[in-house]
TORKOL-4160 file (C-alpha; in steps of 0.2 Angstrom, whole numbers, padded with zeros to 4 digits, m for minus):
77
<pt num="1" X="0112" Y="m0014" Z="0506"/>
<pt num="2" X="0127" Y="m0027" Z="0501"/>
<pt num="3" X="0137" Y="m0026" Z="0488"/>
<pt num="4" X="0127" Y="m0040" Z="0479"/>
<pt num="5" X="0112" Y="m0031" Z="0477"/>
<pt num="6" X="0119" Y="m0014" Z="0471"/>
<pt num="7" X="0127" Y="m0025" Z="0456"/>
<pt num="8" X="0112" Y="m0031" Z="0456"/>
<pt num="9" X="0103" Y="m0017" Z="0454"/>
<pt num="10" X="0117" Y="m0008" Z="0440"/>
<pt num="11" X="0116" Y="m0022" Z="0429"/>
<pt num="12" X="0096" Y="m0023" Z="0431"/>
<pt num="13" X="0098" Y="0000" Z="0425"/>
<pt num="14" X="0110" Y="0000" Z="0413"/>
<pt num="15" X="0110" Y="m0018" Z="0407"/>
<pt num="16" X="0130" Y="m0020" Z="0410"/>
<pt num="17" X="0140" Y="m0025" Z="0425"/>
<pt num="18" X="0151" Y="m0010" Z="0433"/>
<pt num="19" X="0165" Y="m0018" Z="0429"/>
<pt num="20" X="0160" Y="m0017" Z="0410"/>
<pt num="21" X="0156" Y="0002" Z="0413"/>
<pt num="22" X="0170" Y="0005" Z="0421"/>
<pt num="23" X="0181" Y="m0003" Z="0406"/>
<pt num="24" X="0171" Y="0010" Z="0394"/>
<pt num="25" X="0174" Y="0023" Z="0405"/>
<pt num="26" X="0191" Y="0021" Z="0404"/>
<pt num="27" X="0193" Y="0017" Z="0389"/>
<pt num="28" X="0182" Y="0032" Z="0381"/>
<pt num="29" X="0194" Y="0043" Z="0392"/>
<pt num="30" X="0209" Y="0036" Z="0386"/>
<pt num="31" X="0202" Y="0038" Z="0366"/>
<pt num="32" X="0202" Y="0058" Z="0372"/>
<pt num="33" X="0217" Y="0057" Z="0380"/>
<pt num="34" X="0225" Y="0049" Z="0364"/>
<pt num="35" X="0216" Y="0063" Z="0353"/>
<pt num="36" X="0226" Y="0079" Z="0363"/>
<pt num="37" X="0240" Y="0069" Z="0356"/>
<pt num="38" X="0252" Y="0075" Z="0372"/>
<pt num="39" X="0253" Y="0058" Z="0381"/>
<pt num="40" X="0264" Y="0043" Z="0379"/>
<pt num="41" X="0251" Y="0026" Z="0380"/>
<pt num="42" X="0259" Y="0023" Z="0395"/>
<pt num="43" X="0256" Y="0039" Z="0403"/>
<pt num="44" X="0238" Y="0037" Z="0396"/>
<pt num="45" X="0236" Y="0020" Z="0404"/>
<pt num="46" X="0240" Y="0027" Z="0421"/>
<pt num="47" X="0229" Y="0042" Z="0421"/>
<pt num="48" X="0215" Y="0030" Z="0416"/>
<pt num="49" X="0217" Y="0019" Z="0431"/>
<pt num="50" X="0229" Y="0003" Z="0422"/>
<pt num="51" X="0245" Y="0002" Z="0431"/>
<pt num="52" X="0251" Y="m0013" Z="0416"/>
<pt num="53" X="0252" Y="m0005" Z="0398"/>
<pt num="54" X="0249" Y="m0022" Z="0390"/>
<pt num="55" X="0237" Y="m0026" Z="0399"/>
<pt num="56" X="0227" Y="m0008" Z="0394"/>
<pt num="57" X="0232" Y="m0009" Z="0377"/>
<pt num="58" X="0225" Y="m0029" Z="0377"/>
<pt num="59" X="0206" Y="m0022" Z="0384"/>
<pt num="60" X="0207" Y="m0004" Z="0372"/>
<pt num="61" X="0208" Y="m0018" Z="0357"/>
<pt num="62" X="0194" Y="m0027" Z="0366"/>
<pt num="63" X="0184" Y="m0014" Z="0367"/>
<pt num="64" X="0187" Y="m0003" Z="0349"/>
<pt num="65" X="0193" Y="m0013" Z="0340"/>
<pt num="66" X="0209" Y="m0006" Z="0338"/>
<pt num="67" X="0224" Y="m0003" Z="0348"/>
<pt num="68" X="0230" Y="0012" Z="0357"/>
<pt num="69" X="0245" Y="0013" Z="0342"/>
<pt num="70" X="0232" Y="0010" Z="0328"/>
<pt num="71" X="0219" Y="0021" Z="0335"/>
<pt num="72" X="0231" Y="0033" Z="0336"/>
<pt num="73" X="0239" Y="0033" Z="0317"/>
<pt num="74" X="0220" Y="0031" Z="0310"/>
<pt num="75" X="0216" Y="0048" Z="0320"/>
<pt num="76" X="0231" Y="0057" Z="0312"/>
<pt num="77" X="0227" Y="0053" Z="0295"/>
């Protein structure tokens, strides 16, 4: 097996590519990581595996909607 065929293979499963899966993964973490309310975003970003803040609070908007700030002061309310 190559690497080609196993994405292949995921996308043909779970209708997304891994890198897609990967992004939810990390992201849905980092929603439960910002709901513990213990962490700085940037501390978050690290633990979910995005070296760049920016950059993680850039595809956490992507993906909800919202960003890690906003996400956070809508959960408190």
């Amino acid at each position: 097996m190559n690497s080609y065929y196993i994405s292949k293979l995921f996308k043909e499963y779970t209708n997304q590519t891994f890198v897609e899966y990967l992004t939810w993964v990390r992201v849905t973490k980092a929603v439960q990581l910002i709901a513990e309310k213990r962490y700085s975003f940037k501390e978050i970003a690290n633990m979910v595996g995005y070296n760049d803040p920016s950059y993680f609070s850039k595809v956490f908007k992507k993906i909800t909607g919202k960003s890690p700030r906003e996400y956070c002061d809508e959960a408190l309310k």
